[in-house]
C-alpha positions as CSV (number, residue, x, y, z in Angstrom):
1,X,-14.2,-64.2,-104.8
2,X,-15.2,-60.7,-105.7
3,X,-13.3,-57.7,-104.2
4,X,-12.7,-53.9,-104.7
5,X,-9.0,-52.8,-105.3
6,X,-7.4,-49.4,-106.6
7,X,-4.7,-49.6,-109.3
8,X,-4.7,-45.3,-108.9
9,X,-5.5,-42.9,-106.6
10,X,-8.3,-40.5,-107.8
11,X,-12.2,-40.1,-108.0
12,X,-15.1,-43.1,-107.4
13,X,-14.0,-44.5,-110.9
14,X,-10.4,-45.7,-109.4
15,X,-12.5,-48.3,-107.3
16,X,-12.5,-51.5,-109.8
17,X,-14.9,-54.5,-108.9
18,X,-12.7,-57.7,-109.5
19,X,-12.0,-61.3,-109.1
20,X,-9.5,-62.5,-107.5
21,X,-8.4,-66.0,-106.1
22,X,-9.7,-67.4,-102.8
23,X,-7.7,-66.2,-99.8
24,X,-5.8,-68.6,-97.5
25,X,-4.8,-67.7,-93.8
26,X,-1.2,-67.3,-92.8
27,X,0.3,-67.4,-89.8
28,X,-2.0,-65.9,-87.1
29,X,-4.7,-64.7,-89.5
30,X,-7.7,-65.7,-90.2
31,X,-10.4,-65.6,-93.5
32,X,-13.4,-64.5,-92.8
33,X,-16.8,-64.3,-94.9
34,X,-17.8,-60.7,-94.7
35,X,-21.7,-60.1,-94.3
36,X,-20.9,-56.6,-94.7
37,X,-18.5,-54.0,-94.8
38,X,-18.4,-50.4,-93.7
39,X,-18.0,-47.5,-95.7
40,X,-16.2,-44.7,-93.8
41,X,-14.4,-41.6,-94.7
42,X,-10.7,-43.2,-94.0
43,X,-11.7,-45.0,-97.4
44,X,-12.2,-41.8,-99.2
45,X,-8.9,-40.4,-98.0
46,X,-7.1,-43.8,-99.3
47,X,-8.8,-43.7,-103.0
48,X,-8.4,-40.1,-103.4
49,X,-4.1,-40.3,-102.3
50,X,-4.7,-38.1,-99.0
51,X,-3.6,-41.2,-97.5
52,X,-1.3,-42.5,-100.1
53,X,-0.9,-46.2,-100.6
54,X,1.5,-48.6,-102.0
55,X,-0.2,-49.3,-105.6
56,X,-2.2,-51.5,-106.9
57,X,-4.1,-51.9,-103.0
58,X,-7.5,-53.7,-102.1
59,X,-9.4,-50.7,-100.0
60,X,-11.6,-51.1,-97.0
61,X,-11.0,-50.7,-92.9
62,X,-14.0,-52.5,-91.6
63,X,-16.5,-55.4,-91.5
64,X,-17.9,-58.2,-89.9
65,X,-18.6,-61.7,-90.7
66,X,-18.1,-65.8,-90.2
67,X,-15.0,-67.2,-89.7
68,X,-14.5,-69.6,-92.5
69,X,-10.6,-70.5,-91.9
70,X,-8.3,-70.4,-90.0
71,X,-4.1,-70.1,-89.5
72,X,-1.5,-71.9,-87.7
73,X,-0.8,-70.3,-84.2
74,X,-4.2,-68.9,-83.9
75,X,-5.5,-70.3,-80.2
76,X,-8.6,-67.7,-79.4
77,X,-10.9,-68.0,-82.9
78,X,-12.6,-70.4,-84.6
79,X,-13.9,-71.3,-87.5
80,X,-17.9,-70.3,-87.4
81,X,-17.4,-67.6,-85.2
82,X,-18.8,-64.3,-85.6
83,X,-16.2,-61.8,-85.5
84,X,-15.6,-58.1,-86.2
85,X,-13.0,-55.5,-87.2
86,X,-11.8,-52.1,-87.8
87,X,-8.8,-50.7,-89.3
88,X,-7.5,-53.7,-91.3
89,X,-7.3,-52.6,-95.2
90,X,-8.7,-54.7,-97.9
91,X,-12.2,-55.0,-96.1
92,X,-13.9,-54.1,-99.2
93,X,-14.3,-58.0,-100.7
94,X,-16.3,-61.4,-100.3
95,X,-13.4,-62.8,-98.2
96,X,-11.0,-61.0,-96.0
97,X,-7.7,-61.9,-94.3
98,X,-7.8,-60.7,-91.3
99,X,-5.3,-61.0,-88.1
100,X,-6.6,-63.4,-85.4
101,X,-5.5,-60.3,-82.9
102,X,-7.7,-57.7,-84.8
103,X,-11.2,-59.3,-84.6
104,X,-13.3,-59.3,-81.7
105,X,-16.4,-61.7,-81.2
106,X,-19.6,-60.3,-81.8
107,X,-22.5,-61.4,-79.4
108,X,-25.5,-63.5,-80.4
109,X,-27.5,-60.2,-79.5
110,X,-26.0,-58.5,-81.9
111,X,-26.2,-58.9,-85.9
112,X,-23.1,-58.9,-88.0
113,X,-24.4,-55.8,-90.3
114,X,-24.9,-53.6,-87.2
115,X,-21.4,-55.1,-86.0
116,X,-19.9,-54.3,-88.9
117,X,-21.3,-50.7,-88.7
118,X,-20.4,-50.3,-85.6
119,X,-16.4,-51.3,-85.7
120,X,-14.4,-47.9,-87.0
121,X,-17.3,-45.4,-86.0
122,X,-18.3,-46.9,-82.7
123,X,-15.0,-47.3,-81.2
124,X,-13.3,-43.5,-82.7
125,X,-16.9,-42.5,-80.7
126,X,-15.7,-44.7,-77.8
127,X,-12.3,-43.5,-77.5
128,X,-13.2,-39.6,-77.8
129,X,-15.5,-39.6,-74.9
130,X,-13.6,-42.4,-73.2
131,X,-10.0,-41.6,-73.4
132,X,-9.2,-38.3,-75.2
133,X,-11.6,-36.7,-73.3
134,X,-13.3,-38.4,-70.5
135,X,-16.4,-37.3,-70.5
136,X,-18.1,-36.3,-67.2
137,X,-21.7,-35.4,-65.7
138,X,-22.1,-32.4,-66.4
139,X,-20.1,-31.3,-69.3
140,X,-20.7,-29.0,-71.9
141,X,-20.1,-30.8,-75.5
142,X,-20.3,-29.7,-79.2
143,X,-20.7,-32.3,-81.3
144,X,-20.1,-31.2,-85.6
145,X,-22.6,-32.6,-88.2
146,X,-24.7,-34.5,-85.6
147,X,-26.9,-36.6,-88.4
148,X,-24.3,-38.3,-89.4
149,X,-23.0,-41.6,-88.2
150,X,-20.3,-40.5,-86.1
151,X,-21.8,-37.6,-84.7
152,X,-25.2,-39.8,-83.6
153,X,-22.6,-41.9,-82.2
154,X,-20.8,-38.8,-80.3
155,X,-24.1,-37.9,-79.3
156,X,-25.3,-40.9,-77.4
157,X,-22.0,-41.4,-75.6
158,X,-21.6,-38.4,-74.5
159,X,-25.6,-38.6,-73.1
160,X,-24.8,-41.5,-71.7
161,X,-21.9,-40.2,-69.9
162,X,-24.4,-37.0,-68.4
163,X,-22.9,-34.5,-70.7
164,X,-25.4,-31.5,-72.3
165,X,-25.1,-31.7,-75.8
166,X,-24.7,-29.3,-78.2
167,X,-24.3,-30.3,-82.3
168,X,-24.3,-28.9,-85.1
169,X,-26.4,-29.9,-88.7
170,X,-27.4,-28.3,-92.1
171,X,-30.9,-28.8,-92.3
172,X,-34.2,-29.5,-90.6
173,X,-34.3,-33.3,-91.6
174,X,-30.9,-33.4,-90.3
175,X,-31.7,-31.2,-87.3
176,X,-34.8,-34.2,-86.6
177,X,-32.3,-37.0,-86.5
178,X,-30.0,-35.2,-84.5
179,X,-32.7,-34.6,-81.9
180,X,-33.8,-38.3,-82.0
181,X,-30.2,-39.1,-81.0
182,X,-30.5,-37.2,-77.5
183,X,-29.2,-33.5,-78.5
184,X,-29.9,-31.1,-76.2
185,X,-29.3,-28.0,-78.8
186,X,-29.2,-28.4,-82.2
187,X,-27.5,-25.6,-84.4
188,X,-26.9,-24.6,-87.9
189,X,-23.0,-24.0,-88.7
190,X,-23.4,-20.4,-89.4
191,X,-24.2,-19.4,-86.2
192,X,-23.4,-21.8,-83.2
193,X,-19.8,-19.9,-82.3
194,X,-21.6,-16.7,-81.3
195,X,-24.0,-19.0,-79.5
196,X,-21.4,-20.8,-77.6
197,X,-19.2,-19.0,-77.2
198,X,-16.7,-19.4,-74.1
199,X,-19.6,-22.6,-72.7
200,X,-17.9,-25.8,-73.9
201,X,-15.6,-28.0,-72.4
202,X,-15.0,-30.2,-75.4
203,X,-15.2,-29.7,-79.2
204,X,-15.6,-33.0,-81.5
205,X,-15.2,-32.1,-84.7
206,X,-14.6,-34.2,-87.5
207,X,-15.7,-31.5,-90.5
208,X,-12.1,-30.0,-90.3
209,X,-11.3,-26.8,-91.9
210,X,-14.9,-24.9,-92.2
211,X,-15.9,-25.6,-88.5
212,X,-12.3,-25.3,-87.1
213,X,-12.1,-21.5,-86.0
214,X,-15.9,-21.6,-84.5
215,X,-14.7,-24.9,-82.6
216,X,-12.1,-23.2,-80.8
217,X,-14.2,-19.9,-80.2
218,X,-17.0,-21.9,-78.5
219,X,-14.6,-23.6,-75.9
220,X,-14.0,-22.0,-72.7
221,X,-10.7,-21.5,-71.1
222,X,-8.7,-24.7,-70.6
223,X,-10.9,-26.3,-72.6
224,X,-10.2,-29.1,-75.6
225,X,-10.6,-29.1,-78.9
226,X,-10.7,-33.2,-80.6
227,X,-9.9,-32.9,-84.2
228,X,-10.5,-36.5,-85.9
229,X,-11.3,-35.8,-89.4
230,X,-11.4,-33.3,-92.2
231,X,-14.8,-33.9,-94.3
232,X,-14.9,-30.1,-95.7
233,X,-11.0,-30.5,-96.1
234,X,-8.2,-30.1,-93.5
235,X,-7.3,-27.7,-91.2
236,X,-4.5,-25.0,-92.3
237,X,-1.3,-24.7,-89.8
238,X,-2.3,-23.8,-86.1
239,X,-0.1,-21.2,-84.4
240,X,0.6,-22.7,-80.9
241,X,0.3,-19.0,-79.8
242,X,-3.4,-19.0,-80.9
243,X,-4.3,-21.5,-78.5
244,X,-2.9,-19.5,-75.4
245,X,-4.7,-16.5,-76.4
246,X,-7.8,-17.6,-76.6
247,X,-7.8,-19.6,-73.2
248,X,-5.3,-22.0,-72.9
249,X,-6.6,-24.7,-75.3
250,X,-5.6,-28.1,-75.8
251,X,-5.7,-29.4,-79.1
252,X,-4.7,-33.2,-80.2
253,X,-5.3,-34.8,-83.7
254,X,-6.4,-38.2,-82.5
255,X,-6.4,-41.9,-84.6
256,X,-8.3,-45.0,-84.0
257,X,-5.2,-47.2,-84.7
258,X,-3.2,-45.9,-81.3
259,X,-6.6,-46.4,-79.1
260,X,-6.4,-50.1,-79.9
261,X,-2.9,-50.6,-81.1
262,X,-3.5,-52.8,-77.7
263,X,-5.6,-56.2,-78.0
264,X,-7.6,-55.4,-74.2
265,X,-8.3,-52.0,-75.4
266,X,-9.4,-53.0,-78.9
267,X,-11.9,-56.0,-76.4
268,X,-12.7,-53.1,-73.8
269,X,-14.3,-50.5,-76.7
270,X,-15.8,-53.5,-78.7
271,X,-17.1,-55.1,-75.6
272,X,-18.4,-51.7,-74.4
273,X,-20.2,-50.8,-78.0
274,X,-21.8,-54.4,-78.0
275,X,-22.9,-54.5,-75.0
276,X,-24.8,-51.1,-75.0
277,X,-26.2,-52.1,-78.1
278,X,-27.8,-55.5,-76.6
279,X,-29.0,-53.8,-74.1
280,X,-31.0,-51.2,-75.9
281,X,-28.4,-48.1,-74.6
282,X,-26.9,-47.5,-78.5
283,X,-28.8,-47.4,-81.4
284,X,-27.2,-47.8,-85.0
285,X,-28.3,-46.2,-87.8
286,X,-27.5,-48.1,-91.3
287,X,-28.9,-45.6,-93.6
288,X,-28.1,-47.1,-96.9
289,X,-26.6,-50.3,-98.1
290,X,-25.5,-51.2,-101.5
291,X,-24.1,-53.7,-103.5
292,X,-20.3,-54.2,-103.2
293,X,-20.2,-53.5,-106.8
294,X,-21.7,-50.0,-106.5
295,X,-18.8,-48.6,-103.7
296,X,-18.2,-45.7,-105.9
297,X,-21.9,-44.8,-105.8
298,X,-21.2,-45.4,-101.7
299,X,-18.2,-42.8,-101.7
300,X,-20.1,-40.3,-103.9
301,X,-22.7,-40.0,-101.4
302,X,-20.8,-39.9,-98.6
303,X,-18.8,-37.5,-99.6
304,X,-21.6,-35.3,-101.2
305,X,-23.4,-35.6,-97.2
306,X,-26.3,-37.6,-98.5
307,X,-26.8,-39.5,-95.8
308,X,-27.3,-39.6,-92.6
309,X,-26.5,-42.4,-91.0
310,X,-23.9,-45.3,-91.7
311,X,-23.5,-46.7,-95.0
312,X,-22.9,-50.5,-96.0
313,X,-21.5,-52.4,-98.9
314,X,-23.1,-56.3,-98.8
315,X,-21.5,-58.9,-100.8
């Protein structure tokens, strides 16, 4: 089989398209054929050493494919089934090894590229409007860089739970596809914390240190700020004393893994995610797939905000 693996941390030209053996399941795994995986910015973060790994490491959190084998002491999967994950490294390949406790089925209504881009994205989207901050009717939400694939997902949650939306974008092509998600206000990042300021409950904001300050300006007292990533580069050190000041802010650093470090949690967002997308409630947007031997053309665009939607490696 053919897989991507990093013998160095560093640019796009660390990831190295290789061959390596067949995989066999161990005890409770399973191998699955991957029809595609997903290309988030968790990947970035573990090629470039921001998240260091143990070296050489195969790269890759997500996908979806066809169970082609499977371990001893795995009761609830079988081989042909269409299964799903997130968070398991080494997704980037032909073949992954995958615990039997970490995939979740995927519906005949749904197809295993859209399930594959939905695994990391559509459940960080899930939790955030689920669990971090339950969303209610009513609220008042800012939603950063609302093109892209998390923030189309942010969107449509958060419409879906009766939430007024407010997101953020760069340009007028962006600010089109952020309206075609449901956004109630679209804004360029110059200007939207002396538009909202004081008027939101909840901040998600996943562009880290160049949208943080506004963030907390636009929330009103008491209200929460949901930092999950750092695309423009992380956040300095917060004073704790800032955050009383300007209205007794909450602020929490959120991670996928502890919002489904439980097996009914990781079914509940999946099941959720899937079923909205059968039903015509959640729409994914794969803007781009490539070849899995062009991921470092994947990255590059990702990281240069290219795209605006989710992106794909196909084997």
């Amino acid at each position: 089989m053919r897989a991507i693996v990093i013998a160095a941390q560093g640019g796009p030209e660390v990831l190295e398209y290789v061959e390596r053996p067949d995989p066999e399941p161990g005890d409770g795994e399973v191998v699955v054929d991957v029809a595609a995986s997903g290309v988030n910015f968790i990947d970035i973060y573990h090629r470039s050493g921001a998240y260091p790994l143990n070296l050489p490491s195969p790269i890759g959190s997500e996908g979806a494919g066809v169970v082609s084998a499977v371990g001893p002491n795995v009761s609830d999967v079988s081989v042909g089934d269409t299964v799903a994950w997130a968070s398991v490294l080494g997704s980037y390949t032909e073949k992954a090894v995958v615990p039997a406790d970490r995939v979740v089925p995927v519906p005949a209504g749904v197809p295993a590229d859209v399930a594959a881009a939905t695994m990391l994205q559509g459940m960080t989207a899930h939790y955030l409007t689920h669990s971090t901050y339950e969303v209610k009717p009513g609220d008042s939400v800012l939603v950063h860089a609302g093109a892209g694939g998390m923030g189309q997902l942010l969107i449509q949650l958060a419409k879906l739970r009766g939430a007024t939306v407010h997101t953020t974008v760069s340009s007028e092509e962006k600010e089109k596809v952020a309206r075609a998600a449901g956004a109630d206000e679209v804004l360029r990042y110059d200007d939207f914390a002396d538009i909202l300021r004081n008027q939101v409950d909840v901040v998600y904001d996943g562009v880290g240190a160049t949208t943080f300050d506004g963030g907390l300006a636009a929330l009103r007292p008491r209200g929460l700020m949901a930092l999950y990533g750092a695309a423009s580069g992380p956040v300095p050190p917060v004073d704790p004393q800032r955050l009383n000041k300007e209205g007794s802010l909450f602020l929490t650093r959120p991670t996928l893994v502890n919002y489904i470090a439980e097996r009914e949690e990781l079914l509940w967002r999946a099941s959720d995610l899937f079923g909205w997308i059968a039903e015509g409630q959640l729409k994914i947007n794969i803007s781009q797939r490539y070849p899995l031997s062009e991921a470092g053309r994947a990255h590059e665009d990702l990281a240069a905000r290219r795209t605006t939607g989710k992106l794909l490696l196909i084997p």
